[in-house]
VOBA-1610 file (N, C-alpha, C; in pm, whole numbers, padded with zeros to 5 digits, always signed):
BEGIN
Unk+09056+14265+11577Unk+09028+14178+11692Unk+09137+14072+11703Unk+09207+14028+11840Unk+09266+13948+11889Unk+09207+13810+11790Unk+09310+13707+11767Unk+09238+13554+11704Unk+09313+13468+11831Unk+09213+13353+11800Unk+09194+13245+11923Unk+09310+13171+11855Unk+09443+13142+11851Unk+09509+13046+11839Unk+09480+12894+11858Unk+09460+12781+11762Unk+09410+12668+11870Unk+09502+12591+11820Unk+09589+12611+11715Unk+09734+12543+11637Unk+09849+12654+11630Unk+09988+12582+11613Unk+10031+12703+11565Unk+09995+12741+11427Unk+09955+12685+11361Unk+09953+12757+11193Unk+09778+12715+11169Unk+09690+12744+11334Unk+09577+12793+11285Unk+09507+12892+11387Unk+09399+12943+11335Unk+09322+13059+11444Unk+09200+13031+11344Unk+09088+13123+11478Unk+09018+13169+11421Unk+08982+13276+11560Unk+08871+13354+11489Unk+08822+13471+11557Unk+08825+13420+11718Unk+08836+13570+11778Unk+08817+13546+11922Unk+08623+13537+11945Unk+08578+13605+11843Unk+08413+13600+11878Unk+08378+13492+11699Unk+08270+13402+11748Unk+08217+13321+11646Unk+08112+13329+11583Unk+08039+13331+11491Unk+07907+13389+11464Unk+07858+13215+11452Unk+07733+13203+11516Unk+07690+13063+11518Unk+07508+13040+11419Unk+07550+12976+11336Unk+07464+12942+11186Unk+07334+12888+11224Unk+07293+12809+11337Unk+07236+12722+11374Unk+07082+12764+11385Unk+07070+12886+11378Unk+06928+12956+11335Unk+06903+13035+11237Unk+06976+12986+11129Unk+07003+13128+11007Unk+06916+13147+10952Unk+06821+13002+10944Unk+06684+13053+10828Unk+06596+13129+10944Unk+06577+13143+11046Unk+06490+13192+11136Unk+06509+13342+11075Unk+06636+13375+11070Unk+06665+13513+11073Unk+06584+13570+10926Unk+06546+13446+10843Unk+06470+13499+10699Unk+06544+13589+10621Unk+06706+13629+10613Unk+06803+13672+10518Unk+06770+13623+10368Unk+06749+13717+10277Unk+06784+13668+10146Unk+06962+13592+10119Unk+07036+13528+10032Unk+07097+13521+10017Unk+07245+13681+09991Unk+07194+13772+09921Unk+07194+13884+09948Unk+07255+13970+10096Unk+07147+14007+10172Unk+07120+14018+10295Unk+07199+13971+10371Unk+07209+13821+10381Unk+07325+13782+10468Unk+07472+13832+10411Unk+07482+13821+10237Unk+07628+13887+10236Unk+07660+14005+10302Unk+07538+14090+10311Unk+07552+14223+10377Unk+07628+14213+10516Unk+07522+14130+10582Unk+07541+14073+10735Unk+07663+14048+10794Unk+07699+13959+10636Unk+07871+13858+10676Unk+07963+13946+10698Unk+07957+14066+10549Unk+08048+14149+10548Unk+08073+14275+10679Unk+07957+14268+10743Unk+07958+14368+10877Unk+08014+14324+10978Unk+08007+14151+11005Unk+08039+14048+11087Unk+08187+14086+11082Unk+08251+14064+10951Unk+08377+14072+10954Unk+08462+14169+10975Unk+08400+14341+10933Unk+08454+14416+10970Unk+08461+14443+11134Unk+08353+14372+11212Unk+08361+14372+11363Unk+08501+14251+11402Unk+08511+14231+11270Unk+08644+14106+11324Unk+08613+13955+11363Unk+08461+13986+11372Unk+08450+13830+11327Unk+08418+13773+11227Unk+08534+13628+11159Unk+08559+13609+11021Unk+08495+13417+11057Unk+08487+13359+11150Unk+08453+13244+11175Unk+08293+13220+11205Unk+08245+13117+11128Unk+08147+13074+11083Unk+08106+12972+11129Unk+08016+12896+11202Unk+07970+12775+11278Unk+07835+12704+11256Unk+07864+12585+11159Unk+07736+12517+11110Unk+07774+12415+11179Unk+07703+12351+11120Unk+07671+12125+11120Unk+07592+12129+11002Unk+07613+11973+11003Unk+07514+11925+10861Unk+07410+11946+10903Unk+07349+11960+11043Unk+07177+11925+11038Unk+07112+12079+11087Unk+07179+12159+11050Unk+07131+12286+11136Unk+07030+12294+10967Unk+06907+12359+11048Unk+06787+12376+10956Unk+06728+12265+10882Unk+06712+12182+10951Unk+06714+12044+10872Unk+06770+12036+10735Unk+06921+12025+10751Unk+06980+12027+10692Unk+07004+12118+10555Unk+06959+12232+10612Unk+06947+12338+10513Unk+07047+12502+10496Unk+07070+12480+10632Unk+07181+12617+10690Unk+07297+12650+10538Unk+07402+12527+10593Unk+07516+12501+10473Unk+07496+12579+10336Unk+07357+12504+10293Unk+07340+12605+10149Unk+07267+12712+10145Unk+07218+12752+10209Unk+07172+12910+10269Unk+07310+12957+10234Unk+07398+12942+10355Unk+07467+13003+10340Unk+07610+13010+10182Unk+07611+12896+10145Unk+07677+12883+10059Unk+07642+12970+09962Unk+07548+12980+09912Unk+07439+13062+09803Unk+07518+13184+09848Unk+07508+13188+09978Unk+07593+13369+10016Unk+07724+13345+09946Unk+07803+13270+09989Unk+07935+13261+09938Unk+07961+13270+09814Unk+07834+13251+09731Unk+07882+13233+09593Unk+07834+13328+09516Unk+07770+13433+09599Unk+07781+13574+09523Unk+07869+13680+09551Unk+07964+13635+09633Unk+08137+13687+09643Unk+08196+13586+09641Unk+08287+13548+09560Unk+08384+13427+09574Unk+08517+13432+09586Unk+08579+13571+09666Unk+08646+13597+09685Unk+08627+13580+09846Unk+08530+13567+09877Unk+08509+13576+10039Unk+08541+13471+10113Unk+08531+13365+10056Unk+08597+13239+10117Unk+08728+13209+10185Unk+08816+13317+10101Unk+08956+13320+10183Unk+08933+13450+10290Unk+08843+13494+10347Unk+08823+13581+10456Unk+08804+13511+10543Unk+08739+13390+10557Unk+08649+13324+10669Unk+08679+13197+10705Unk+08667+13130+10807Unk+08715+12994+10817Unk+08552+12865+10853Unk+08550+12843+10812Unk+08420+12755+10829Unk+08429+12623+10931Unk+08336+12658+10988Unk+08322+12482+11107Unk+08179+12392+11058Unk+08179+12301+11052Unk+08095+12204+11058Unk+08100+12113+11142Unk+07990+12032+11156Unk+07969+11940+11227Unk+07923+11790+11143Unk+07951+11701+11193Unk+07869+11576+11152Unk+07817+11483+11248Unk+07744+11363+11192Unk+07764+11249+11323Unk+07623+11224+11351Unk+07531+11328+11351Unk+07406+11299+11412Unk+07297+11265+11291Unk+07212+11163+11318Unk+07114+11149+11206Unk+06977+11189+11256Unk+06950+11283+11185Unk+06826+11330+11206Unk+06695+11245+11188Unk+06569+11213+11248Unk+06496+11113+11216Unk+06368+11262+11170Unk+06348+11319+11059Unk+06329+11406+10998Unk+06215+11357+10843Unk+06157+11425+10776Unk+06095+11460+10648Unk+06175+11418+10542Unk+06300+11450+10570Unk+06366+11457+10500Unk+06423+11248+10464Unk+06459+11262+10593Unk+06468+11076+10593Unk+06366+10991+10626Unk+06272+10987+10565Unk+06165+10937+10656Unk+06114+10802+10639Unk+06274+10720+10606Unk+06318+10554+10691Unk+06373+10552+10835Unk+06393+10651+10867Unk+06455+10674+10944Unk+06380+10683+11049Unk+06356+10592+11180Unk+06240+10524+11269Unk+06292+10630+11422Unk+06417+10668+11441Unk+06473+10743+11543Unk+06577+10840+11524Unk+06642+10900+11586Unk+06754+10991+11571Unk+06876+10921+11646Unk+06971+10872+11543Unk+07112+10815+11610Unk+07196+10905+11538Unk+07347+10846+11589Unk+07468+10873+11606Unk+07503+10807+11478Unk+07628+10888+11397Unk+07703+10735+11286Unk+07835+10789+11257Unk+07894+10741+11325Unk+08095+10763+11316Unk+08147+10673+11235Unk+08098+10617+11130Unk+08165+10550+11056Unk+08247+10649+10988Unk+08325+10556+10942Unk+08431+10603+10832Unk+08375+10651+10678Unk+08304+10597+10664Unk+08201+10624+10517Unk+08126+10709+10563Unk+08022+10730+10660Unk+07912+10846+10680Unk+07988+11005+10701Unk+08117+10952+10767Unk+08187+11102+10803Unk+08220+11150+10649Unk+08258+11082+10601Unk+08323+11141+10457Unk+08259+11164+10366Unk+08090+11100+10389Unk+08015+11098+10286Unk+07935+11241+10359Unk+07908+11281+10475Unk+07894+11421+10525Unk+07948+11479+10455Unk+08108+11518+10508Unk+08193+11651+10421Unk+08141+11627+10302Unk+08146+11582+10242Unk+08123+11602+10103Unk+08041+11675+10030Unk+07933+11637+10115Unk+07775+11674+10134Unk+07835+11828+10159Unk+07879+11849+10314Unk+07900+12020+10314Unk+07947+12078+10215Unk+08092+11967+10165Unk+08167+12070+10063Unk+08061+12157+09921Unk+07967+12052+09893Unk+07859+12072+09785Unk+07809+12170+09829Unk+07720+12204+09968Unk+07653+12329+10011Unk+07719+12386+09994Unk+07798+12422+10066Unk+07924+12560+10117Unk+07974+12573+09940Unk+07994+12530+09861Unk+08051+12568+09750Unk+08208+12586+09708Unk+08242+12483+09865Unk+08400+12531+09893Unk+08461+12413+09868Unk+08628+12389+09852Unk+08656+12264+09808Unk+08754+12226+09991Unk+08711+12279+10077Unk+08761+12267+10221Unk+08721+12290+10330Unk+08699+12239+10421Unk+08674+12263+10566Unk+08782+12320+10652Unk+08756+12379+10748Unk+08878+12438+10801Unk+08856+12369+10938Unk+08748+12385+11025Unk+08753+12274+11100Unk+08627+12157+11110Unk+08641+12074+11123Unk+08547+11943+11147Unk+08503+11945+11301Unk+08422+11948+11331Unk+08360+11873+11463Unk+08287+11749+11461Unk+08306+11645+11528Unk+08208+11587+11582Unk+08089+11584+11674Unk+07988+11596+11610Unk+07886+11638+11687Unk+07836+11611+11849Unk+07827+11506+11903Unk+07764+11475+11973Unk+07909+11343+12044Unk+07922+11322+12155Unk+07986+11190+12158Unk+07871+11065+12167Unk+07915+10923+12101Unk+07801+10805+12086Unk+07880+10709+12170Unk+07831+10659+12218Unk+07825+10532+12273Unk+07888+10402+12188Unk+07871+10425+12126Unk+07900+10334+11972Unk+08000+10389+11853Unk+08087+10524+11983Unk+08179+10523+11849Unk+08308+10464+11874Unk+08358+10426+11729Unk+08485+10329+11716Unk+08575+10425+11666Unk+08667+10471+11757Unk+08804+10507+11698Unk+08855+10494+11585Unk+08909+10351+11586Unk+08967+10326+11456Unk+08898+10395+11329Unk+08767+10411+11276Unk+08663+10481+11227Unk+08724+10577+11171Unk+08664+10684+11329Unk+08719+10790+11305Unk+08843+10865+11196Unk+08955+10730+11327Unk+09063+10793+11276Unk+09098+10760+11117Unk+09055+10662+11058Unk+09074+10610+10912Unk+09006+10726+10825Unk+08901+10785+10887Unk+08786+10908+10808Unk+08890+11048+10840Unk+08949+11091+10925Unk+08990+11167+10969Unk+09162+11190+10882Unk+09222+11076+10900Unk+09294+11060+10789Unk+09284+11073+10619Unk+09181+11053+10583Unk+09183+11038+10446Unk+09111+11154+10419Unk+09057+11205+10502Unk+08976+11368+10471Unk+09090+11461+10454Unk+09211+11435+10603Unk+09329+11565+10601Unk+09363+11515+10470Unk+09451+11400+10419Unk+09517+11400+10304Unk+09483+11437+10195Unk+09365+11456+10152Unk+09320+11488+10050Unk+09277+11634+10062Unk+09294+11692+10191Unk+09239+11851+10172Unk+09167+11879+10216Unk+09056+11813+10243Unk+08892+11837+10189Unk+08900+11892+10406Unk+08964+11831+10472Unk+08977+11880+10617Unk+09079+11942+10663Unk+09102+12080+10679Unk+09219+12141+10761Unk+09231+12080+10903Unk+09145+12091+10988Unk+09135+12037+11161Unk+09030+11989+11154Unk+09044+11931+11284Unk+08906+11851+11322Unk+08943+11890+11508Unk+08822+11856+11515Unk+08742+11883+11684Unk+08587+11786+11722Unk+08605+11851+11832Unk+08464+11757+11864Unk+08386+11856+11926Unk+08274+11789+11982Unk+08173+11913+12036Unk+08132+11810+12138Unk+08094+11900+12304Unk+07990+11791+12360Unk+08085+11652+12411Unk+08199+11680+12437Unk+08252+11551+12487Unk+08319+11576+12585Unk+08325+11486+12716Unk+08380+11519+12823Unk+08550+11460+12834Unk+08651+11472+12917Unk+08770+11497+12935Unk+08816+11333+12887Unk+08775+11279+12943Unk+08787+11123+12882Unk+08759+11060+12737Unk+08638+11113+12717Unk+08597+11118+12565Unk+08662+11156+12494Unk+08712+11261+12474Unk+08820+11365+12415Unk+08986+11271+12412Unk+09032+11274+12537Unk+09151+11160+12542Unk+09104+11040+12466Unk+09021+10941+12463Unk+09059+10859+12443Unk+09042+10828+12279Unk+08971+10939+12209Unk+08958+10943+12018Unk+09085+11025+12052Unk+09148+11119+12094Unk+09285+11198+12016Unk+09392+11085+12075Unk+09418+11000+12129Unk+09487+10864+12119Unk+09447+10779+11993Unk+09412+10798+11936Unk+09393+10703+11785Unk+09425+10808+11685Unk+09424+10925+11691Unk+09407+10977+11590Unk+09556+11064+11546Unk+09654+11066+11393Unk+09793+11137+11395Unk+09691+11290+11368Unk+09628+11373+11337Unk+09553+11451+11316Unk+09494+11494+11483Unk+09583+11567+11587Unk+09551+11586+11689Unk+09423+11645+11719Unk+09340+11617+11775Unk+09199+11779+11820Unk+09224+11898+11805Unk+09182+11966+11820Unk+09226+12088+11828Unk+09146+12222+11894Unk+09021+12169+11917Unk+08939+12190+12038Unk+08781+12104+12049Unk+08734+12183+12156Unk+08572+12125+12191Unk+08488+12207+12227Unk+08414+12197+12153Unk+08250+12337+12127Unk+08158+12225+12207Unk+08145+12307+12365Unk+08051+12285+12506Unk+07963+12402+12500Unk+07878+12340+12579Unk+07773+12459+12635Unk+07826+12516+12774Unk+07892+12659+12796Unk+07936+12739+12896Unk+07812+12852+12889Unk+07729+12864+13011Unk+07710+13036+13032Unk+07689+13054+13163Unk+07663+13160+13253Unk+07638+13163+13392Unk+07531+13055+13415Unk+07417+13015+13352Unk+07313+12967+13396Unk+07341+12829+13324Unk+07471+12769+13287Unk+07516+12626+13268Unk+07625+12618+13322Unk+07701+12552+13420Unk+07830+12559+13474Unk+07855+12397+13461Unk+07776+12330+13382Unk+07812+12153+13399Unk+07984+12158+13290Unk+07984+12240+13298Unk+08167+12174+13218Unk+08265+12236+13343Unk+08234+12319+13455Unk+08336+12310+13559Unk+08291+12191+13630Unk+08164+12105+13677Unk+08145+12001+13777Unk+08185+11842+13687Unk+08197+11857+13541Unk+08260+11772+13490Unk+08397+11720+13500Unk+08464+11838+13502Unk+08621+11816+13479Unk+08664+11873+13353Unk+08572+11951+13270Unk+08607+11976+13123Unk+08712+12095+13162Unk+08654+12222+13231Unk+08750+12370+13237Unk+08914+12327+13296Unk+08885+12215+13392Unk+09052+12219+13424Unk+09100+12127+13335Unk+09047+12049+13241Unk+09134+11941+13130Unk+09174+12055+13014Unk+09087+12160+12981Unk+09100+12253+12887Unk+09207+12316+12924Unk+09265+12328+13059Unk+09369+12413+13109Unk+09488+12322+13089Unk+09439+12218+13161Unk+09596+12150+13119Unk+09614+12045+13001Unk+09545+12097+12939Unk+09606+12061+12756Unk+09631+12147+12658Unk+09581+12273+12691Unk+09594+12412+12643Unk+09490+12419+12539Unk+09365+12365+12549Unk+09297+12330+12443Unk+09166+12484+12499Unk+09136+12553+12417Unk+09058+12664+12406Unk+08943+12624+12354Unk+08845+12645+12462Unk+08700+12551+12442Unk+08613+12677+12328Unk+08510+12594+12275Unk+08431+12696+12248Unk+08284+12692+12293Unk+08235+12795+12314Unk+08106+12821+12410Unk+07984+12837+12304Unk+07888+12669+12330Unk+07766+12748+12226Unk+07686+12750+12367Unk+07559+12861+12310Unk+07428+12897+12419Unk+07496+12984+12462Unk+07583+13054+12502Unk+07632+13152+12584Unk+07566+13271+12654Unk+07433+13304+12613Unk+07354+13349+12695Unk+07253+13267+12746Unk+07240+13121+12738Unk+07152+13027+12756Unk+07014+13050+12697Unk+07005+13097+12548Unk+06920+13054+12514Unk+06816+13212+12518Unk+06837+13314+12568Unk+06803+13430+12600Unk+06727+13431+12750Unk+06724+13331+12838Unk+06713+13265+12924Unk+06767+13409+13045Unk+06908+13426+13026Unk+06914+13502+13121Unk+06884+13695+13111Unk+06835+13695+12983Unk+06748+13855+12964Unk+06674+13850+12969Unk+06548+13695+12982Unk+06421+13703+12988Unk+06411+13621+13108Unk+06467+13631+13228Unk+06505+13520+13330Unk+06297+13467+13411Unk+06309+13358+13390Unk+06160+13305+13471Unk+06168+13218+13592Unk+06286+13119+13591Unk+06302+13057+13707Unk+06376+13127+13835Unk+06371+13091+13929Unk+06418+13137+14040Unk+06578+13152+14051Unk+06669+13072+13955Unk+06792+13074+13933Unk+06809+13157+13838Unk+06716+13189+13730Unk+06742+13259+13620Unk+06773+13407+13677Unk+06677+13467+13789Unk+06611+13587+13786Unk+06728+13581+13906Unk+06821+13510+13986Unk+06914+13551+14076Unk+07005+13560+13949Unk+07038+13517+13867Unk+07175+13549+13794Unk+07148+13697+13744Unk+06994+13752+13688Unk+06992+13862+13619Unk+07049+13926+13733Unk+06997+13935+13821Unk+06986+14040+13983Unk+07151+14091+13939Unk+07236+13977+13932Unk+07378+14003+13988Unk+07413+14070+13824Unk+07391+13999+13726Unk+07401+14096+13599Unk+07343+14232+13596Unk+07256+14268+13648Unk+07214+14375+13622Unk+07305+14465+13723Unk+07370+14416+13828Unk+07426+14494+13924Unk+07559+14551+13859Unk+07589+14457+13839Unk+07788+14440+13734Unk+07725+14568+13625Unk+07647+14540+13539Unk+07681+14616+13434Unk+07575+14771+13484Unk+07553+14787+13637Unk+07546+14909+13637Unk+07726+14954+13685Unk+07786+14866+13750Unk+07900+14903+13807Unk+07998+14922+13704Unk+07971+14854+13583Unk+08073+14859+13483Unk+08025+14975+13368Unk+07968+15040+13411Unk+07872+15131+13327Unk+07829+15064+13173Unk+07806+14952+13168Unk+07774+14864+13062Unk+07625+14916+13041Unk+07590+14912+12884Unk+07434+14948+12854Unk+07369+14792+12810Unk+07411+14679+12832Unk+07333+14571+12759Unk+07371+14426+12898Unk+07314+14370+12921Unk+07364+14257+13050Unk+07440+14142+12890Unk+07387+14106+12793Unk+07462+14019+12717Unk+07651+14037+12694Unk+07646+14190+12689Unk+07798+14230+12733Unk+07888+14174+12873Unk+07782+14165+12978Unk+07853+14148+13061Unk+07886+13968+13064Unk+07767+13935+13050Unk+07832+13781+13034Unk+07889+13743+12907Unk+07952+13761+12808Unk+08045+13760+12738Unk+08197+13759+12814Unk+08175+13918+12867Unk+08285+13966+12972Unk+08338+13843+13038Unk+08259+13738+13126Unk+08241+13679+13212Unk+08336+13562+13159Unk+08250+13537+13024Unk+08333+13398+12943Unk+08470+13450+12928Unk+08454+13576+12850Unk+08633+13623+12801Unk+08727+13574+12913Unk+08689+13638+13044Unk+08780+13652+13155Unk+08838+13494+13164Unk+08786+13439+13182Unk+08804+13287+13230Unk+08937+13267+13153Unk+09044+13218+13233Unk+09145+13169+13203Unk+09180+13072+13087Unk+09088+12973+13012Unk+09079+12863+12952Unk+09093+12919+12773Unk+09060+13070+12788Unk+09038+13149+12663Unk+08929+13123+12574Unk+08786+13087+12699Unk+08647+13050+12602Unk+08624+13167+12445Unk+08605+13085+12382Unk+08548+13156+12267Unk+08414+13154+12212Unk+08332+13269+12243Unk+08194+13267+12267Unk+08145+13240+12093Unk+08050+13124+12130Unk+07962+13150+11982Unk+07849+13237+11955Unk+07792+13342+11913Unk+07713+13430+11889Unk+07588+13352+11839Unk+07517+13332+11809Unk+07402+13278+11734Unk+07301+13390+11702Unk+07331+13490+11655Unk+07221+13582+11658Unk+07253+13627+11511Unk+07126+13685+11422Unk+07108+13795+11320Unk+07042+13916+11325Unk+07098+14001+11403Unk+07066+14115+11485Unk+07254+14157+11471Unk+07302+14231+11430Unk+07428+14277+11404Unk+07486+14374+11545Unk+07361+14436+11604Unk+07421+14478+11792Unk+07449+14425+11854Unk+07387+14297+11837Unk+07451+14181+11913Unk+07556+14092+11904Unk+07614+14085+11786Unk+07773+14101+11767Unk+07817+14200+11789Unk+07792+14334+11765Unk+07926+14403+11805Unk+07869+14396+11997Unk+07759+14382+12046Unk+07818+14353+12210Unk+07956+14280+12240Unk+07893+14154+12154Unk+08028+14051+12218Unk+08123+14111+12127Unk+08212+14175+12043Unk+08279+14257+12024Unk+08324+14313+12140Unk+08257+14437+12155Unk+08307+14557+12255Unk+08287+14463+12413Unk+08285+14358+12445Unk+08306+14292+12560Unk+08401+14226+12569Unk+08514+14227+12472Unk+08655+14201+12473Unk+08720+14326+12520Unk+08635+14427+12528Unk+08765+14532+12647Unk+08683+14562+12736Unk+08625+14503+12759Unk+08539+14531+12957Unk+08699+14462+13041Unk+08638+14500+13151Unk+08768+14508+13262Unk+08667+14395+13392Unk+08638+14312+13350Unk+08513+14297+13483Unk+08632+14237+13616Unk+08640+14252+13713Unk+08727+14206+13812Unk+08697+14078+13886Unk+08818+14029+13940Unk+08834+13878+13975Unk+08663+13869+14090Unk+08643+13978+14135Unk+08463+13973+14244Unk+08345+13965+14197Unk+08357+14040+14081Unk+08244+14038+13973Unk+08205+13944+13899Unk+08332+13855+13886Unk+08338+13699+13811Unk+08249+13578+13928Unk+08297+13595+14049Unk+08268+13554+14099Unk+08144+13588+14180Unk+08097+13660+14192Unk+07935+13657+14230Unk+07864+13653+14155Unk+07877+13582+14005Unk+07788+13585+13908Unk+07832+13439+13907Unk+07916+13363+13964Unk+07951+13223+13959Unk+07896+13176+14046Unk+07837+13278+14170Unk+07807+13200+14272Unk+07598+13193+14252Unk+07599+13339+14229Unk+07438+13347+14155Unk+07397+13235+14064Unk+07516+13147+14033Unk+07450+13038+13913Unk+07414+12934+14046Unk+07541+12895+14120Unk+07533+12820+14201Unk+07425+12792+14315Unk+07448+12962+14376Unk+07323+12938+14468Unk+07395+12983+14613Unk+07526+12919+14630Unk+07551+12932+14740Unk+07701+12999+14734Unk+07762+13052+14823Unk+07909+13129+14890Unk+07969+13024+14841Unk+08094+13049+14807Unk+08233+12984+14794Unk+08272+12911+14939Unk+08322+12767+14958Unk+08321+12721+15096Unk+08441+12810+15167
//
């Protein structure tokens, strides 16, 4: 499989496998090595947590996998997230759910991952959420002392709009290197933002979580849902496609910006869909009446 360039001396997969429901999937530690190792022979080698996926439990799920091959670590590139505080069981001083970009909480996160994951590196960092209350300088002091020491290859953000994004990679010598949004036919708020054409002209290759919205558009109930299936179901009779999740994959691939879909599933057909939807052919009409089915209305 093609890799998503987002540095010159980094990549990762063009398709992402996304962590964020792993205990749902009820994998033994075991099991998922099985999983990983199938993942990868489909060519996808990139991995997508945060600290708080499973209340805060994903990381060492999965780490436990990692550490009954420990050779596998140099196969795969790992993402995390930080930033958000869960108001949870787990913290239970904790009166609400905030934001914390300090310089100490970010570093005292990784750390935390590095312990799950079993690894002595991150390959990329995200910031979770953008806050209201975050301070640059922060950042960039946490962001700094993570690259120097290793413990961070890249960093990124998630969830931040074109301004947001500019104005932390102005503080920071450790450039971005992308931003994990929610893209699928039945979410289009990052073209009415300004995010798809800032992604174009910075060359920054977004990454797509929800990408089927949630299963939203195979089990469509609202009146917008069930016009997007209409037009999916039409495309992938025209494309002789056997699954509609193929076709909107298709949909993301095409897009000029070079979205890179996150998978969230433990069901292994459903990676290789988004697999084998890197050689669909869907055409510049097909893109677009499934853009307009989100919308509602004709192109002016």
């Amino acid at each position: 499989m093609k890799e998503s360039q987002l540095t010159n001396n980094f990549s990762i997969s063009r398709i992402v496998h996304g962590h964020w429901r792993l205990l749902d999937w009820n994998f033994t530690p075991q099991q998922l090595l099985s999983f990983t190792q199938q993942a990868i022979e489909l060519g996808i080698t990139t991995f997508d947590h945060a600290d708080i996926y499973g209340n805060h439990e994903c990381e060492a799920h999965f780490g436990a996998t990692l550490n009954l091959q420990k050779g596998l670590r140099n196969d795969i590139q790992l993402i995390t997230k930080c930033g958000i505080k869960l108001a949870t069981n787990k913290f239970p001083h904790r009166k609400i759910k905030y934001y914390d970009y300090s310089c100490e909480h970010i570093i005292k996160s990784v750390d935390n991952s590095l312990r799950n994951f079993g690894t002595d590196y991150i390959d990329l960092l995200l910031l979770h959420r953008p806050s209201p209350m975050l301070n640059p300088h922060e950042v960039a002091k946490a962001f700094s002392q993570l690259h120097q020491s290793g413990k961070v290859l890249h960093f990124g953000v998630s969830n931040f709009n074109p301004q947001q994004f500019n104005t932390l990679n102005n503080y920071l010598d450790e450039k971005l290197v992308t931003n994990q949004v929610e893209i699928s036919p039945n979410f289009l708020g990052e073209f009415d933002n300004g995010n798809m054409d800032f992604f174009l002209e910075k060359g920054i290759k977004p990454m797509a979580w929800s990408p089927l919205a949630g299963g939203k558009l195979m089990n469509p109930k609202t009146e917008k849902e069930n016009r997007i299936a209409e037009v999916l179901i039409e495309i992938a009779h025209e494309l002789e496609i056997d699954s509609l999740d193929k076709v909107v994959y298709a949909w993301l691939l095409k897009h000029p910006s070079n979205i890179i879909p996150i998978v969230g599933s433990g069901i292994i057909e459903r990676l290789k869909s988004a697999t084998e939807a890197l050689e669909v052919e869907m055409s510049l009409s097909q893109w677009f009446r499934i853009y307009n089915a989100s919308t509602g209305v004709n192109l002016p």
